[in-house]
PDB file of N, H, CA, C and O in Angstrom:
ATOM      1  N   UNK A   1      92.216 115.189  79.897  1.00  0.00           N
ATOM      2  CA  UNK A   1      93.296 115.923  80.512  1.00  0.00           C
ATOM      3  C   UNK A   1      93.929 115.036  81.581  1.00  0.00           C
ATOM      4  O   UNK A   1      93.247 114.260  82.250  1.00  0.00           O
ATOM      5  N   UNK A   2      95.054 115.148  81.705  1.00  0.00           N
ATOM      6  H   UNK A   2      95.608 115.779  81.162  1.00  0.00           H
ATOM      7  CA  UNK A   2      95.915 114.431  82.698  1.00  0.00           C
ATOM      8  C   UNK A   2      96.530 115.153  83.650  1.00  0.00           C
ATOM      9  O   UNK A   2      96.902 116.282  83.329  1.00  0.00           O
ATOM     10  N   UNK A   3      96.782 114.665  85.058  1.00  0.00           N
ATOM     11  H   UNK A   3      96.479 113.748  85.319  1.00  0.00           H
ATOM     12  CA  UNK A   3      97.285 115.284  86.283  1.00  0.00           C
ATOM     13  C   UNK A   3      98.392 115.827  85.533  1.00  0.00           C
ATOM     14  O   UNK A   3      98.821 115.243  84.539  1.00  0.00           O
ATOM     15  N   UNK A   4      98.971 117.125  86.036  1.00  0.00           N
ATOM     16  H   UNK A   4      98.622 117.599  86.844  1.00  0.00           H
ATOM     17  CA  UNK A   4     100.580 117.538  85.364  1.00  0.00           C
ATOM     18  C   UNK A   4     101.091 116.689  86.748  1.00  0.00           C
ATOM     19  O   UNK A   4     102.316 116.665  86.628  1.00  0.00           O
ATOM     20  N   UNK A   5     100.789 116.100  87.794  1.00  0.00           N
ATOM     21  H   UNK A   5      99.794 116.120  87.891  1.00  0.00           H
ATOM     22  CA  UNK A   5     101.841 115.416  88.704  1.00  0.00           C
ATOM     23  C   UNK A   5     102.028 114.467  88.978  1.00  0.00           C
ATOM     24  O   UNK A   5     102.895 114.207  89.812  1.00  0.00           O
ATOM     25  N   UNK A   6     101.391 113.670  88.469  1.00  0.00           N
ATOM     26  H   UNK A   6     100.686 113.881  87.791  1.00  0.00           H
ATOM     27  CA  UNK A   6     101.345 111.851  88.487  1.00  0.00           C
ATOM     28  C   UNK A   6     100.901 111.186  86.804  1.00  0.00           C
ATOM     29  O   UNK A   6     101.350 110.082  86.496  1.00  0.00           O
ATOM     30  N   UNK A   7      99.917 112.042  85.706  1.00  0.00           N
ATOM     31  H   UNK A   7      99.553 112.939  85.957  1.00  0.00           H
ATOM     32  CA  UNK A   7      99.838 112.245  84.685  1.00  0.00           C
ATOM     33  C   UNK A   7      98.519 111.257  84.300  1.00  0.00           C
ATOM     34  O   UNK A   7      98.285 110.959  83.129  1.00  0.00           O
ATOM     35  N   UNK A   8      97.659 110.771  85.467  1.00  0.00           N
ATOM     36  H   UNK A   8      97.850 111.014  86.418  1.00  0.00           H
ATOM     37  CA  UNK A   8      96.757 109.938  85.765  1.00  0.00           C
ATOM     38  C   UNK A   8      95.789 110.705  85.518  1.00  0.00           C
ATOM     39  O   UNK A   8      95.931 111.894  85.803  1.00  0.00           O
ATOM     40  N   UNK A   9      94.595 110.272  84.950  1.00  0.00           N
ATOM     41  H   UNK A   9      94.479 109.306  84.718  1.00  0.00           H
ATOM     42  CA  UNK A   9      93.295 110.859  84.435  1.00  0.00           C
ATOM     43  C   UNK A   9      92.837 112.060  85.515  1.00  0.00           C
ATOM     44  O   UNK A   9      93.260 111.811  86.643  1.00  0.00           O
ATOM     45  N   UNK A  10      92.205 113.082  85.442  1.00  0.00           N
ATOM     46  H   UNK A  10      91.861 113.284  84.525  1.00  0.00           H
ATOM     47  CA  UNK A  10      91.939 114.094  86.482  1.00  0.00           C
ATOM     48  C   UNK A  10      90.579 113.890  87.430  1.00  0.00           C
ATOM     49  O   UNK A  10      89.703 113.217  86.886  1.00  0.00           O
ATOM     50  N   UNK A  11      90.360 114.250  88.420  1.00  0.00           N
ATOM     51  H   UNK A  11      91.071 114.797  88.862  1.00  0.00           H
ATOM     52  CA  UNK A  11      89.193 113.912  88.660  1.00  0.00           C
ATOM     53  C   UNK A  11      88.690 115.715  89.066  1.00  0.00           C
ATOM     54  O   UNK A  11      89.345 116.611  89.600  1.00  0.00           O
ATOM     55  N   UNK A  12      87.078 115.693  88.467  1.00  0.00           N
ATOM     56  H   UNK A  12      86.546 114.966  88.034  1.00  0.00           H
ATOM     57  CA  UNK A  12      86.810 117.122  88.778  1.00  0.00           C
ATOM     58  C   UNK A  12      86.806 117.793  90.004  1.00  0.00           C
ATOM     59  O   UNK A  12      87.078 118.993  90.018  1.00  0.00           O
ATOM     60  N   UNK A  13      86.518 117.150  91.117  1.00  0.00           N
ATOM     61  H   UNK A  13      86.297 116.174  91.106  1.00  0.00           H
ATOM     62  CA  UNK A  13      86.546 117.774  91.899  1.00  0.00           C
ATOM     63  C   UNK A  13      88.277 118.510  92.550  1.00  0.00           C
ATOM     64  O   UNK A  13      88.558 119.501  93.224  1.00  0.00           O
ATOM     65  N   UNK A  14      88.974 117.568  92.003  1.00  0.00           N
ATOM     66  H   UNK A  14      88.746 116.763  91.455  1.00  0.00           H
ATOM     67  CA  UNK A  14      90.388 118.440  91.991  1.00  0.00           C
ATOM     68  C   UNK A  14      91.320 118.934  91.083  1.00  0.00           C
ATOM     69  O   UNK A  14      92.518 119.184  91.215  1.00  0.00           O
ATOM     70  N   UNK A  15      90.459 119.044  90.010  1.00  0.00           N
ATOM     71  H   UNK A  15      89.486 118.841  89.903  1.00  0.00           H
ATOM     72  CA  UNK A  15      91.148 119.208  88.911  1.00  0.00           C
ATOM     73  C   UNK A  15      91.654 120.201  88.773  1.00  0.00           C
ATOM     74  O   UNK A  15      91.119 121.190  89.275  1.00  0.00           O
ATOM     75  N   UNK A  16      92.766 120.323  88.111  1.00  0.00           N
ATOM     76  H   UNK A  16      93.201 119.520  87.704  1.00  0.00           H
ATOM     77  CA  UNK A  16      93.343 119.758  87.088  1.00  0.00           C
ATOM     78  C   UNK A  16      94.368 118.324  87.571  1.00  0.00           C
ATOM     79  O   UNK A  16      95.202 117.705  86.911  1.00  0.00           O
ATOM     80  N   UNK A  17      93.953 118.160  88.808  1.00  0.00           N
ATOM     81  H   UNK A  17      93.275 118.662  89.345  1.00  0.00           H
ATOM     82  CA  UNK A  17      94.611 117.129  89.418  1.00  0.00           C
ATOM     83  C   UNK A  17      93.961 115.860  89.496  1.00  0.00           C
ATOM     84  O   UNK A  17      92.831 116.010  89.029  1.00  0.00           O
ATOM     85  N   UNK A  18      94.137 114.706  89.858  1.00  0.00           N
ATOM     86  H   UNK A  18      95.054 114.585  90.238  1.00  0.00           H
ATOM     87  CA  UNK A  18      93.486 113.337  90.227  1.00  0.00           C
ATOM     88  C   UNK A  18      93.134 113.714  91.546  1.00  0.00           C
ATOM     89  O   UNK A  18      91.923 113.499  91.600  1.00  0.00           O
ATOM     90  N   UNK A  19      93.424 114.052  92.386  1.00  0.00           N
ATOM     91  H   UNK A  19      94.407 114.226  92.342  1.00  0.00           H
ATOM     92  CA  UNK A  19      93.745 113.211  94.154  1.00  0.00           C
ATOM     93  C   UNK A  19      94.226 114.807  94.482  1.00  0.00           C
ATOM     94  O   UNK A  19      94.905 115.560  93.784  1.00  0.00           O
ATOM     95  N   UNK A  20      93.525 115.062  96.002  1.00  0.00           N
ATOM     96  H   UNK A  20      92.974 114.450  96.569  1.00  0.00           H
ATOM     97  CA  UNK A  20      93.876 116.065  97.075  1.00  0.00           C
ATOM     98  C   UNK A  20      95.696 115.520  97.333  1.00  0.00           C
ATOM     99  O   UNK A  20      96.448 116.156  98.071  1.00  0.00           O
ATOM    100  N   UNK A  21      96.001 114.639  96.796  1.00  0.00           N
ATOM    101  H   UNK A  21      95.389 114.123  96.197  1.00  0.00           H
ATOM    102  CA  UNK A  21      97.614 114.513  97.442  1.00  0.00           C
ATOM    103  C   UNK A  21      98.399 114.925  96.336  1.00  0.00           C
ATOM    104  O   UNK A  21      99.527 115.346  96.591  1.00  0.00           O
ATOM    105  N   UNK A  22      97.894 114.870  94.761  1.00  0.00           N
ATOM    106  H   UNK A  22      96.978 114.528  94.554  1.00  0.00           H
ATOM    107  CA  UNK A  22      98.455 115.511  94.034  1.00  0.00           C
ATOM    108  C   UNK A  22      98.518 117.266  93.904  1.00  0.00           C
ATOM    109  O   UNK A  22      99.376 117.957  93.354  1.00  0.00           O
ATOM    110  N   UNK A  23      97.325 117.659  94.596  1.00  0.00           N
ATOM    111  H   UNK A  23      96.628 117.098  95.043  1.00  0.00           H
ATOM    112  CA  UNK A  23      97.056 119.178  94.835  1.00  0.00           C
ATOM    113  C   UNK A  23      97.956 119.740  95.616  1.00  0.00           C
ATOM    114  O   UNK A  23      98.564 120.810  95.648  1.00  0.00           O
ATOM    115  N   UNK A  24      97.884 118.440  96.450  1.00  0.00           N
ATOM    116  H   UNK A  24      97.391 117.571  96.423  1.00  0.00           H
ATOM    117  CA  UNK A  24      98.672 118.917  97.630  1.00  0.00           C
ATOM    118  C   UNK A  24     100.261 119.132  97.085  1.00  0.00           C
ATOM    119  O   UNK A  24     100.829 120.194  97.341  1.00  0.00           O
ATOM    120  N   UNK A  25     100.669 118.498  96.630  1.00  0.00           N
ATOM    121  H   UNK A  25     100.208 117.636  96.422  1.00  0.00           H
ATOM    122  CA  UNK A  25     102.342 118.323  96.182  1.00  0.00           C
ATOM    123  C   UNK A  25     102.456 119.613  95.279  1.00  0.00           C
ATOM    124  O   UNK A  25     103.542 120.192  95.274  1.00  0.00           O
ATOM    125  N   UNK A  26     101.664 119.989  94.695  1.00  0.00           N
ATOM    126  H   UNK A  26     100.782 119.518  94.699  1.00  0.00           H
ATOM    127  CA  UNK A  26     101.384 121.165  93.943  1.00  0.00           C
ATOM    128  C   UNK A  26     101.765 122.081  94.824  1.00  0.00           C
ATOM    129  O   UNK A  26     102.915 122.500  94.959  1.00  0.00           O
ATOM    130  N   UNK A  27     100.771 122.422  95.464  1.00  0.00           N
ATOM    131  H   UNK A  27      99.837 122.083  95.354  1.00  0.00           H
ATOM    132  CA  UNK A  27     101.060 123.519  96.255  1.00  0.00           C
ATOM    133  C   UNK A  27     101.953 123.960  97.015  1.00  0.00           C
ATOM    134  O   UNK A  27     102.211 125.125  97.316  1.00  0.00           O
ATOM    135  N   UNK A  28     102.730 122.406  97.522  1.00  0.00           N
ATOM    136  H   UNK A  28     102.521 121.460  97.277  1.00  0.00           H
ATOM    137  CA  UNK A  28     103.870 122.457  98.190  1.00  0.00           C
ATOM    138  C   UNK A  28     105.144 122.968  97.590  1.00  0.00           C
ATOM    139  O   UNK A  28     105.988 123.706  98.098  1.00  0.00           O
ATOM    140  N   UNK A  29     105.093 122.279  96.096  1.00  0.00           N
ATOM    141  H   UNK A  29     104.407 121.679  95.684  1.00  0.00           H
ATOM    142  CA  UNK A  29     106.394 123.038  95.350  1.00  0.00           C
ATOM    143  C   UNK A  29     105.856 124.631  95.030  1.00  0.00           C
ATOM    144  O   UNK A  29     106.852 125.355  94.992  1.00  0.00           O
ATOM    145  N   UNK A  30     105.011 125.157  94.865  1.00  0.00           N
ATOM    146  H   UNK A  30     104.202 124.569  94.896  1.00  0.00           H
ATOM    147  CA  UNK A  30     104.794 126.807  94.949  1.00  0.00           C
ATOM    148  C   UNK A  30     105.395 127.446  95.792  1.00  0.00           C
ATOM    149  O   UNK A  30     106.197 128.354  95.572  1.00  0.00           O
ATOM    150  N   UNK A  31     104.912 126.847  97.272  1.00  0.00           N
ATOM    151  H   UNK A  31     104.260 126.110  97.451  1.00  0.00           H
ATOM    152  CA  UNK A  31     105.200 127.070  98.627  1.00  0.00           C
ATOM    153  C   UNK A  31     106.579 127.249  98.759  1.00  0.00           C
ATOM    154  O   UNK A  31     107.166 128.138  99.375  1.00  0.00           O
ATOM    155  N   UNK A  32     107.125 126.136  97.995  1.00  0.00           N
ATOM    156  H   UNK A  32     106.648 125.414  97.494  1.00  0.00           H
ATOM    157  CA  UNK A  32     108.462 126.432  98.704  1.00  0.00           C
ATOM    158  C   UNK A  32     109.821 127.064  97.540  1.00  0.00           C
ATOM    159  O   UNK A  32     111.046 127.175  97.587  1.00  0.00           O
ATOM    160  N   UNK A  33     108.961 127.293  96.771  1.00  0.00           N
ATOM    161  H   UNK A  33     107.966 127.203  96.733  1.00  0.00           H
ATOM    162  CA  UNK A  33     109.569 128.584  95.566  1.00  0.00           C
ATOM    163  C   UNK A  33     110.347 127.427  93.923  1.00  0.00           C
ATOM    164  O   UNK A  33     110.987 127.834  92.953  1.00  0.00           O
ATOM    165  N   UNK A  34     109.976 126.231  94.213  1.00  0.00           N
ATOM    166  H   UNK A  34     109.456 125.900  95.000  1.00  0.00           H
ATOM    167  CA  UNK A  34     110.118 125.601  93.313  1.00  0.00           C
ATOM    168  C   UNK A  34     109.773 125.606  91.795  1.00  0.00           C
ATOM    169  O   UNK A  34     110.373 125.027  90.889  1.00  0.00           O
ATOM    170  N   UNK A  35     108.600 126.441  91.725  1.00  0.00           N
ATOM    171  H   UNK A  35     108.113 126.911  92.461  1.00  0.00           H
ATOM    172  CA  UNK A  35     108.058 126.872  90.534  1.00  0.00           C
ATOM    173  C   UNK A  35     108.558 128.167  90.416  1.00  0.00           C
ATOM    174  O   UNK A  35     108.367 128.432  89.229  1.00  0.00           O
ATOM    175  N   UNK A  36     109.105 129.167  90.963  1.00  0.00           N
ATOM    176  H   UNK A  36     109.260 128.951  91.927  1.00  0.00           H
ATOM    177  CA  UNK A  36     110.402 130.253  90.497  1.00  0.00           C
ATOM    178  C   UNK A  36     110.617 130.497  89.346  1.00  0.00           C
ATOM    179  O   UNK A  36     111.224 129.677  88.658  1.00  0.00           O
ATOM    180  N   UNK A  37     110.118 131.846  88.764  1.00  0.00           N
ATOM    181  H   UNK A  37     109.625 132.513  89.323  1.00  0.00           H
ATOM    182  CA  UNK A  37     110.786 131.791  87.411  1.00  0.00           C
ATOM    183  C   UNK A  37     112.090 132.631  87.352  1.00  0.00           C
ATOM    184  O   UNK A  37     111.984 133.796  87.735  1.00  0.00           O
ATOM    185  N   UNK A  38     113.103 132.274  86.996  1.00  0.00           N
ATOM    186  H   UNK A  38     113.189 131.328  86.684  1.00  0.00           H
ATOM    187  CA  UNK A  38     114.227 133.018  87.279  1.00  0.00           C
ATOM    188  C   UNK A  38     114.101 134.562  86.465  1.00  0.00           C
ATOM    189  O   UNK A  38     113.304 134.925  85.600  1.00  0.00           O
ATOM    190  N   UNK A  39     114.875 135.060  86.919  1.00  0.00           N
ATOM    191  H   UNK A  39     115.523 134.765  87.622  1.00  0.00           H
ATOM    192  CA  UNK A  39     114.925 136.258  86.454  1.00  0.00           C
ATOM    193  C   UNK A  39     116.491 137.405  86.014  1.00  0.00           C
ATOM    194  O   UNK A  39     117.351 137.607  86.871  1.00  0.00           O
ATOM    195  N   UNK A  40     116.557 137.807  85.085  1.00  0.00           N
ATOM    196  H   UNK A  40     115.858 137.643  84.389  1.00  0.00           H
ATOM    197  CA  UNK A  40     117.821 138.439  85.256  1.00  0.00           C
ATOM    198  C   UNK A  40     117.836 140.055  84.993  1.00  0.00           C
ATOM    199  O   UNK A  40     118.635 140.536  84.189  1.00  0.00           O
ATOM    200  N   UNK A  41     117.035 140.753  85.619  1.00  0.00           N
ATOM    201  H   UNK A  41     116.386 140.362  86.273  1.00  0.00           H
ATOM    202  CA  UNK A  41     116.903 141.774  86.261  1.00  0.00           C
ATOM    203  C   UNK A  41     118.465 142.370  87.017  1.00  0.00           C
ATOM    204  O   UNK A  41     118.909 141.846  88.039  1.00  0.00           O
ATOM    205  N   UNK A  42     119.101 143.432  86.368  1.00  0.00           N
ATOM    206  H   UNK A  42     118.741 143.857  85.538  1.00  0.00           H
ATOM    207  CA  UNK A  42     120.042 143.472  88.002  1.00  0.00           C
ATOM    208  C   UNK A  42     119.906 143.799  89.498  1.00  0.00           C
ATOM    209  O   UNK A  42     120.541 143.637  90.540  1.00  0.00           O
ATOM    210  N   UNK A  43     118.282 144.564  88.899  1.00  0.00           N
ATOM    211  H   UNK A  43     117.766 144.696  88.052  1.00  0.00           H
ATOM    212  CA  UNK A  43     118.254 144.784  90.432  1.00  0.00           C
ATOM    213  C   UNK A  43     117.657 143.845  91.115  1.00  0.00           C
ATOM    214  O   UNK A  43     117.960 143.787  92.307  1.00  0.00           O
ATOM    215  N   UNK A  44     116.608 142.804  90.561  1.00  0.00           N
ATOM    216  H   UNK A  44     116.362 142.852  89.592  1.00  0.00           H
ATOM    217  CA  UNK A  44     116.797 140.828  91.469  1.00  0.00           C
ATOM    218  C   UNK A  44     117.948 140.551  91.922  1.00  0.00           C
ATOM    219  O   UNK A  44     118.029 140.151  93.083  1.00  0.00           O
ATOM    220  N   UNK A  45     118.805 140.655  91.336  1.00  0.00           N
ATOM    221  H   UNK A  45     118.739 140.979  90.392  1.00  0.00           H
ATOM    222  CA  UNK A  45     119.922 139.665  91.255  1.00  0.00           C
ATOM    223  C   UNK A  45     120.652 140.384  92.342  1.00  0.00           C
ATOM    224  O   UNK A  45     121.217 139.641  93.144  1.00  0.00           O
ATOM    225  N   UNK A  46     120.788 141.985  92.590  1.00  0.00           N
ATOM    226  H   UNK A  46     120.329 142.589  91.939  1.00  0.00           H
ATOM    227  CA  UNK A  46     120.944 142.691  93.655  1.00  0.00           C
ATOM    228  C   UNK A  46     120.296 142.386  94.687  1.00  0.00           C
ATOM    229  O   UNK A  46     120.894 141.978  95.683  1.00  0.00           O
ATOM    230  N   UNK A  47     119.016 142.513  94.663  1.00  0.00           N
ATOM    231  H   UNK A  47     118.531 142.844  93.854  1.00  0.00           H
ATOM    232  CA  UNK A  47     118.364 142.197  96.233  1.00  0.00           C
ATOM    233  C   UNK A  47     118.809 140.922  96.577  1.00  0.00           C
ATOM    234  O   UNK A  47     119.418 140.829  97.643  1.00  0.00           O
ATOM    235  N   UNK A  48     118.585 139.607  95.701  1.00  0.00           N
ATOM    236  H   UNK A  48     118.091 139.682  94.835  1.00  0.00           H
ATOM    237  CA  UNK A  48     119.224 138.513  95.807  1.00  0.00           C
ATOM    238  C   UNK A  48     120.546 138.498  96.749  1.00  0.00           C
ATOM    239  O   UNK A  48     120.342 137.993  97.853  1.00  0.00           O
ATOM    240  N   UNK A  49     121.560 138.853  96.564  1.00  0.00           N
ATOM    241  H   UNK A  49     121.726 139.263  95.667  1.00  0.00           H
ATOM    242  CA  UNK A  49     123.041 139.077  96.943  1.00  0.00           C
ATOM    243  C   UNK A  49     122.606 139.581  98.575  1.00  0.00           C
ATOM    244  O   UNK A  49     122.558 138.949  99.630  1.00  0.00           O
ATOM    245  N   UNK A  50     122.368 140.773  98.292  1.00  0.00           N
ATOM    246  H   UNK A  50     122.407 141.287  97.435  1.00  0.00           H
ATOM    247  CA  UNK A  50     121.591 141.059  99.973  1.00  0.00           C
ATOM    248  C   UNK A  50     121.203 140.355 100.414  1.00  0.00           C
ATOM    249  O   UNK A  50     121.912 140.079 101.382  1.00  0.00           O
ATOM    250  N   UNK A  51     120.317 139.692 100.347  1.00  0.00           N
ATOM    251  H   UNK A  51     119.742 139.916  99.561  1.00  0.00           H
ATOM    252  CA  UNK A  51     119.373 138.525 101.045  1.00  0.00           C
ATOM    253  C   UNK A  51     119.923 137.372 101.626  1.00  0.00           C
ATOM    254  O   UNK A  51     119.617 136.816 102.681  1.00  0.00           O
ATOM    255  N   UNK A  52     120.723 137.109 100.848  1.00  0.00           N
ATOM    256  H   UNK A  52     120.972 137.561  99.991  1.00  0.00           H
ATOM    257  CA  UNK A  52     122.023 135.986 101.121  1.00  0.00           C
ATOM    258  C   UNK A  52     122.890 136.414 101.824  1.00  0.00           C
ATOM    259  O   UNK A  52     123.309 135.655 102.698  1.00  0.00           O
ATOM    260  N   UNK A  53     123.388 137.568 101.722  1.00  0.00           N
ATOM    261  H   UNK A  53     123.047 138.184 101.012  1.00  0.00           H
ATOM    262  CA  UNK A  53     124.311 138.007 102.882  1.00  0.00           C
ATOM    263  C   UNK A  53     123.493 138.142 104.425  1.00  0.00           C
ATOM    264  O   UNK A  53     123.890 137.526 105.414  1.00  0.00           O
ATOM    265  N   UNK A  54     122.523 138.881 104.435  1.00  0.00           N
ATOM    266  H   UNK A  54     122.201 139.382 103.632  1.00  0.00           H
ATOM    267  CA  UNK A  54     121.868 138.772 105.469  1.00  0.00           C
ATOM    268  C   UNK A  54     121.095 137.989 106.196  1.00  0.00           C
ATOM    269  O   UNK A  54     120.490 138.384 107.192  1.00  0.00           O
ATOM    270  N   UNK A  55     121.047 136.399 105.589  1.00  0.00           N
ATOM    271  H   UNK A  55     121.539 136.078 104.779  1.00  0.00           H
ATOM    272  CA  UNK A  55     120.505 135.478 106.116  1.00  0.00           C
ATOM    273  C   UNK A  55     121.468 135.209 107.164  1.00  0.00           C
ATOM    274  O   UNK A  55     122.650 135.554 107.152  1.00  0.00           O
ATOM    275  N   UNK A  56     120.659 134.342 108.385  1.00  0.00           N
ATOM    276  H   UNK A  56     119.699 134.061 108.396  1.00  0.00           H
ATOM    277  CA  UNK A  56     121.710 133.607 109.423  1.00  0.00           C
ATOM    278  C   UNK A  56     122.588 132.241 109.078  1.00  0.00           C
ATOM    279  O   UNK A  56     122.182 131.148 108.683  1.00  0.00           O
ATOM    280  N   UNK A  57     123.618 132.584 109.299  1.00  0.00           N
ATOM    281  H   UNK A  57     123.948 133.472 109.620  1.00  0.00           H
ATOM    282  CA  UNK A  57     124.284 131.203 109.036  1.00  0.00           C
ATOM    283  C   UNK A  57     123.829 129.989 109.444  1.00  0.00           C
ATOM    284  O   UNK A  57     123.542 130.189 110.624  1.00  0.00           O
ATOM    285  N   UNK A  58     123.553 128.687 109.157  1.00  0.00           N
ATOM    286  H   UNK A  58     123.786 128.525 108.198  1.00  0.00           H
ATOM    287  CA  UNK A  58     122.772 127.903 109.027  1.00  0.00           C
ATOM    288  C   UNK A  58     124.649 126.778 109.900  1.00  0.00           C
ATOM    289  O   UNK A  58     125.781 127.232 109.731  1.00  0.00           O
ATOM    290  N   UNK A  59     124.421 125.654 110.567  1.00  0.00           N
ATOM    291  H   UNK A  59     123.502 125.285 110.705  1.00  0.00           H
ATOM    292  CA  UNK A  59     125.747 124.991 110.456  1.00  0.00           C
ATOM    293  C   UNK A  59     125.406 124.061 109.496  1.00  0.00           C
ATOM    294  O   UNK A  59     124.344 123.995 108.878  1.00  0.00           O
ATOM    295  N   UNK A  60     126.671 123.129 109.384  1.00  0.00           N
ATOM    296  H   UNK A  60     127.534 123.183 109.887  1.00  0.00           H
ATOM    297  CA  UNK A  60     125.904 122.289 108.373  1.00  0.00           C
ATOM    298  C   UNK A  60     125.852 120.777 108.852  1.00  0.00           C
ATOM    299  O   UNK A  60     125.274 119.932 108.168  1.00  0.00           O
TER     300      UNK A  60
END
């Protein structure tokens, strides 16, 4: 089996990963909604719209 994030042999103690830094990158794209499965629900796509309206404006 191979890391799904670098694709380098796994090692057990972090497996399905090689390396605590590949775990780590893992977890980070979870974290930050990167693994998202979209959805087309209307009422997602409703709360969505809300959510966005009610966030704070950010400058840019």
């Amino acid at each position: 089996m191979s890391c799904p994030i670098c694709e380098k042999k796994t090692d057990p103690k972090y497996r399905p990963f090689c390396s605590k830094r590949c775990a780590d990158l893992d977890l980070a794209k979870w974290l930050s909604g990167s693994y998202a499965i979209p959805s087309e629900d209307p009422e997602d796509l409703e709360e969505a719209a809300r959510e966005v309206e009610s966030a704070p404006k950010r400058p840019h």
